[in-house]
N, C-alpha and C positions, 0 to 999 in steps of 0.2 A: 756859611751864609754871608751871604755881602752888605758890607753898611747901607747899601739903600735899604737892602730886605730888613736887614737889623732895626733901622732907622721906622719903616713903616711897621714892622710889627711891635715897636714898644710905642710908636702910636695910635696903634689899635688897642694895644694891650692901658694905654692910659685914658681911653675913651670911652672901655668896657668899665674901667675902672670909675672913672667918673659918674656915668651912668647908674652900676651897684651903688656908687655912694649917696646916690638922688634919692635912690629905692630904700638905703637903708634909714638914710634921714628922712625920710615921708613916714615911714614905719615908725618912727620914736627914737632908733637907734642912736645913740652919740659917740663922735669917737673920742676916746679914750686917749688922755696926755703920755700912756704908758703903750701903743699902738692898737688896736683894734677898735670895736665897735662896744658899746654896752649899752645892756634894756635893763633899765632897774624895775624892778615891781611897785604897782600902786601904793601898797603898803610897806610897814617894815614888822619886824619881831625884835626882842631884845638880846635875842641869840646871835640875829645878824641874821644877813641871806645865804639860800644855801648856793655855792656859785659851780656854773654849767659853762665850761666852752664848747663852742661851737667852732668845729675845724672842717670848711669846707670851700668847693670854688666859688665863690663870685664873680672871678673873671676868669677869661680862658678861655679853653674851648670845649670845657665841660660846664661851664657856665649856667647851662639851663638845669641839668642837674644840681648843681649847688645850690642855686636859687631856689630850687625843688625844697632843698633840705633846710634852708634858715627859716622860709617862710613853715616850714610842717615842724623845724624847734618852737617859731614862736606860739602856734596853735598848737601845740600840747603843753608847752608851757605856761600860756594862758588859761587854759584848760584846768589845769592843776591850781595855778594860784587863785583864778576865781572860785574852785570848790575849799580853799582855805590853804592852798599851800601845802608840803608832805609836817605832818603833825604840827600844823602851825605856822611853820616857816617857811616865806616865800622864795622863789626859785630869782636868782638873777642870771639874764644871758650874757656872755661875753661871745663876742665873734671873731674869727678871723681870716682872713683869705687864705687860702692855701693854690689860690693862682691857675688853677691847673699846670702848675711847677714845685714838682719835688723840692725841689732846691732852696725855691725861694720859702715853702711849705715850713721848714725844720724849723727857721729862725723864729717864725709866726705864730707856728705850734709852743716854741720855746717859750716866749712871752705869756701864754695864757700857764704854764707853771712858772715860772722866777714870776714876775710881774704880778699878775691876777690871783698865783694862789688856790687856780680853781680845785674843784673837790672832784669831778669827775671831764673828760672831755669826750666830745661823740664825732664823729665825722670823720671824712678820708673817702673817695669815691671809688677811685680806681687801687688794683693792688698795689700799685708802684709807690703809688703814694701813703697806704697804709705802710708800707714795708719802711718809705723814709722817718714818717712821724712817730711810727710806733717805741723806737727806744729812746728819744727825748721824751715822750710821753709817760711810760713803764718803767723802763731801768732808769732810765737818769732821775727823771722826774719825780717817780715816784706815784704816780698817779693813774688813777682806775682808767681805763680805754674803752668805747662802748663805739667796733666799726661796725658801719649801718648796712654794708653793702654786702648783696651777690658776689659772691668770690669761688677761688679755683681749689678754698679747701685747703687742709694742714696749717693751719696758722692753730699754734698751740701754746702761748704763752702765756705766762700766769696774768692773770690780773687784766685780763682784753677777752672781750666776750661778743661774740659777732653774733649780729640778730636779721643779717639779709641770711639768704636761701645758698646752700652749698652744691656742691655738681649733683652731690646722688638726690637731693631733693628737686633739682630742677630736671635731670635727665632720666632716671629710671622710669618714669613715665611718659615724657616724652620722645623718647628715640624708637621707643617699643613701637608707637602709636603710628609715627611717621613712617618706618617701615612696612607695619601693616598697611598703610596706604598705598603703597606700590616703591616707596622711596628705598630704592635699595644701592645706590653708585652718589655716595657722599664727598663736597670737598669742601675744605676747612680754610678760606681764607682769614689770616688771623693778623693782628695787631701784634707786633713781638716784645712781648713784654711777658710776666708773669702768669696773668690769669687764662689767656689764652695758652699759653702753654701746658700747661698745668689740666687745663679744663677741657683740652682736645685727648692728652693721654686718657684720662677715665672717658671720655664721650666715644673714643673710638674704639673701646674695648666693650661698650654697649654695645656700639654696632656690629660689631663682629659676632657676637656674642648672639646678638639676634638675626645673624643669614647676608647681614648687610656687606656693605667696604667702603672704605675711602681711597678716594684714585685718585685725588688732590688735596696738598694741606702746603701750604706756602704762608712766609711771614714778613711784614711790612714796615717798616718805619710806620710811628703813630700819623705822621703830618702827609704822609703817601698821597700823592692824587692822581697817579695815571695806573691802570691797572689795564688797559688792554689785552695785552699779553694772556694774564690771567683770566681775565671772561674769554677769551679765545680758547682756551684750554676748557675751562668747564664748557661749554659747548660740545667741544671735539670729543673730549672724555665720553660726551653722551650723561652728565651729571642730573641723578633726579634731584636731590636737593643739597642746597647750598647754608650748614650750617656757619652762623658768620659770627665773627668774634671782631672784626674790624672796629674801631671806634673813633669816635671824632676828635681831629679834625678831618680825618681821611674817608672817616664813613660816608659822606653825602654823593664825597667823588664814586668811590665804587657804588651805590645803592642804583646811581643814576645813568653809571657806566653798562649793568648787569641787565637793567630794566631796559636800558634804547638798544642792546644788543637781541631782544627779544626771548628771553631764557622764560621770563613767567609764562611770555604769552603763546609759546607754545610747550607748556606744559611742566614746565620747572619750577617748583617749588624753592622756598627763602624760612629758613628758623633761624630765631635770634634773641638767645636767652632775656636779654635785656629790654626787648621789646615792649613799648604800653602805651598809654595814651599820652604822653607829655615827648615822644619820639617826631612826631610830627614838628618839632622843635629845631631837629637833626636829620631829617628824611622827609622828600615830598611825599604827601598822601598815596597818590598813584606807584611809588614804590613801596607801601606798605599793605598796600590791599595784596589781604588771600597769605601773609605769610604767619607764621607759628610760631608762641613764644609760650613759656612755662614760670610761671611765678607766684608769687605767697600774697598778691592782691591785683583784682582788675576794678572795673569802675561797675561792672556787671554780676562783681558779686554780691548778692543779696541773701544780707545780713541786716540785721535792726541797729547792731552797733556800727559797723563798717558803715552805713548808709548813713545815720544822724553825724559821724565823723565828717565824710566826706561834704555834707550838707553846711556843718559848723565850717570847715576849709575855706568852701568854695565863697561864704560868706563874710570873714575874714578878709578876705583877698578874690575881692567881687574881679570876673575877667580878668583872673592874670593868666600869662601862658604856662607859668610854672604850675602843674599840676600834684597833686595828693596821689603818687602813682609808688608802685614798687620798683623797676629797673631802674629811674635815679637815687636809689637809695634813701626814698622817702617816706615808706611804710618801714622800712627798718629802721631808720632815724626814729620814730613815732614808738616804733616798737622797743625801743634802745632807753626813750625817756621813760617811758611806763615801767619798763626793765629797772630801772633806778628808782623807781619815785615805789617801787616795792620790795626792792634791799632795803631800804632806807627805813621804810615803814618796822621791814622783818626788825630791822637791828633797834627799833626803838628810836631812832634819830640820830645814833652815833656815826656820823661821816667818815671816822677813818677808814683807809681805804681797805685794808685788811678784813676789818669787819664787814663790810658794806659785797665785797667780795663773796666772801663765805657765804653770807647771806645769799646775796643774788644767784649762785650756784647753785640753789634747792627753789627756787622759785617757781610754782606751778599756775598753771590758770588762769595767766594774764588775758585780758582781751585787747586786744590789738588789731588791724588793719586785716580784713581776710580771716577772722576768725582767733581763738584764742590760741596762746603759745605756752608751751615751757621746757624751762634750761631744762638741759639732759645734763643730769651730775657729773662734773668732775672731765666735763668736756668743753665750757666756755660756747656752745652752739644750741639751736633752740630748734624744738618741733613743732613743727608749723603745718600749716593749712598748704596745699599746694593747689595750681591750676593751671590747665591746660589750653590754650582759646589759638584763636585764630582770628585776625583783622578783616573784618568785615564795611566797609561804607563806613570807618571811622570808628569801629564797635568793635572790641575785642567779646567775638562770641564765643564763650566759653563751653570745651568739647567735652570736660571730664574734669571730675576732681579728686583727690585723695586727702584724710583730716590726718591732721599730726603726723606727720611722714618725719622720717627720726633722720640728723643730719648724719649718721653714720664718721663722724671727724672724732679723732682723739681720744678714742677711746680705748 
């Protein structure tokens, strides 16, 4: 990169920053003499508070997702302290940026254990980034891990319990579905990183598996913007559909590149696991009409709990763009605190991480976002509600569904 570039991206990247720090002081947020952000609770106990970090982007170019996930910590944290707290004692939030930069993420994450002390930490969007923070967090640290996100699966370490959706929960039903639609000549443009990697091997042995193939799968630098080449090829290929793993900041490029080359509008199909209502964030409208995504909450599922949720959110945080959605990792954040605030409860109040662990590893019946979930023992992953929809006029219309679909990890 060239010092101009250098030069204009750390000031964009101090603008973005400024920016979150507006939102997070509007919100009550204070920053913290020892680095990040803290919400103290209306109340106190004589126990003290129970203390929650919060590890996610604020700036960057996952940005809208991150923002997804503080605003959906502090509505379930609210949540909780206004029905009295877990047995009493109120939840404090500590926050910290994780940048959309590994790098800068570890020192960040480091501060909410040496500094803060906290009792558990939740957040990490992408794998790359779970992959940096996870062993300051766990081995060094010492401290319970709860990542929120859709991932590529095999992440088995003690003491980190992921509550997004894993390959076989989001593809077994999805890849079948799209096939039967006629989609049978698949290619996998992918972001080259972990989870795309990872999450094309099991996707393409669906496909195979069901009559299909993949006649394209090529991998990108995350910040990628010229993709010509590659829409030429799916074309040529004759591709019915385009499963896409790409992510931003590169996403917008290809979505827009794919769409003026005319691939949907004569007859080519788009899935993308991650896809929801807070994407239009990331992706013009008109490149999301008509494509397919598979996830553990839409805004269309109708539920009495999911709905009064979604209702409390939206009121909360009247017009924001960051939405109560699953692919930012923000019904798994949601599902990650409830996750905790019922170890917690199991163990009687005792916070050590051990115990709180143990506990949270038999946990059954939670309700959470898209329906209720629970740990599957002795595997750190959760069984969840899954759903199938497709983008409609702004409306993910939901094709099909499956209840408690088992994450098949670590077992």
């Amino acid at each position: 990169m060239t010092d101009m570039k250098k030069s204009k991206a750390n000031l964009a990247s101090r603008r973005s920053f400024l920016k979150g720090s507006s939102a997070l002081a509007a919100a009550g947020w204070i920053g913290a003499l020892t680095g990040g952000f803290v919400l103290k609770p209306d109340w106190a106990h004589a126990a003290g508070s129970i203390k929650m970090g919060i590890a996610t982007d604020i700036t960057g170019g996952i940005a809208p997702s991150g923002n997804a996930n503080w605003q959906t910590a502090q509505f379930a944290v609210k949540q909780i302290n206004d029905a009295g707290g877990i047995l009493g004692r109120p939840i404090e939030l500590i926050l910290e940026d994780t940048a959309s930069d590994p790098g800068i993420a570890v020192g960040n994450v480091r501060r909410l254990v040496e500094r803060h002390n906290v009792d558990v930490i939740l957040g990490g969007i992408t794998s790359s980034m779970r992959e940096a923070i996870k062993n300051p967090i766990v081995k060094r640290g010492k401290t319970l891990y709860i990542y929120p996100q859709l991932y590529e699966g095999q992440e088995c370490t003690p003491h980190l319990y992921c509550t997004g959706p894993t390959p076989y929960q989001q593809c077994a039903e999805l890849i079948p579905y799209l096939i039967k639609q006629g989609n049978k000549r698949f290619a996998m443009p992918s972001a080259n990183y972990r989870w795309p990697q990872l999450l094309n091997v099991w996707t393409k042995r669906i496909i195979e598996e069901h009559g299909g193939e993949v006649v394209l799968e090529e991998y990108f630098p995350i910040d990628q913007v010229e993709y010509s080449a590659t829409v030429g090829k799916i074309k040529s290929e004759k591709v019915d559909n385009v499963f896409l793993t790409i992510i931003p900041p590169g996403l917008g490029a290809f979505t827009k590149q794919l769409y003026e080359s005319g691939f949907q509008s004569n007859g080519g199909t788009v899935s993308c696991v991650y896809y929801d209502e807070n994407s239009v964030n990331y992706v013009a409208p008109r490149e999301l009409e008509g494509v397919y995504s598979c996830l553990d909450y839409f805004h269309t599922v109708d539920d009495t709990f999911s709905n009064n949720a979604l209702a409390g959110y939206n009121e909360m945080w009247p017009g924001s763009p960051y939405k109560l959605t699953a692919g930012t990792a923000a019904t798994g954040m949601y599902r990650g605190i409830k996750l905790y605030e019922a170890g917690v409860n199991a163990t009687n109040g005792d916070l050590d991480r051990a115990a709180v662990s143990a506990a949270i590893d038999g946990i059954t019946n939670v309700q959470g976002m898209g329906g209720e979930f629970s740990m599957v023992p002795g595997t750190g992953h959760a069984a969840m509600n899954m759903y199938v929809a497709q983008a409609n006029g702004g409306v993910w219309d939901i094709i099909k569904s499956a209840n408690q679909v088992q994450p098949n990890e670590c077992a």
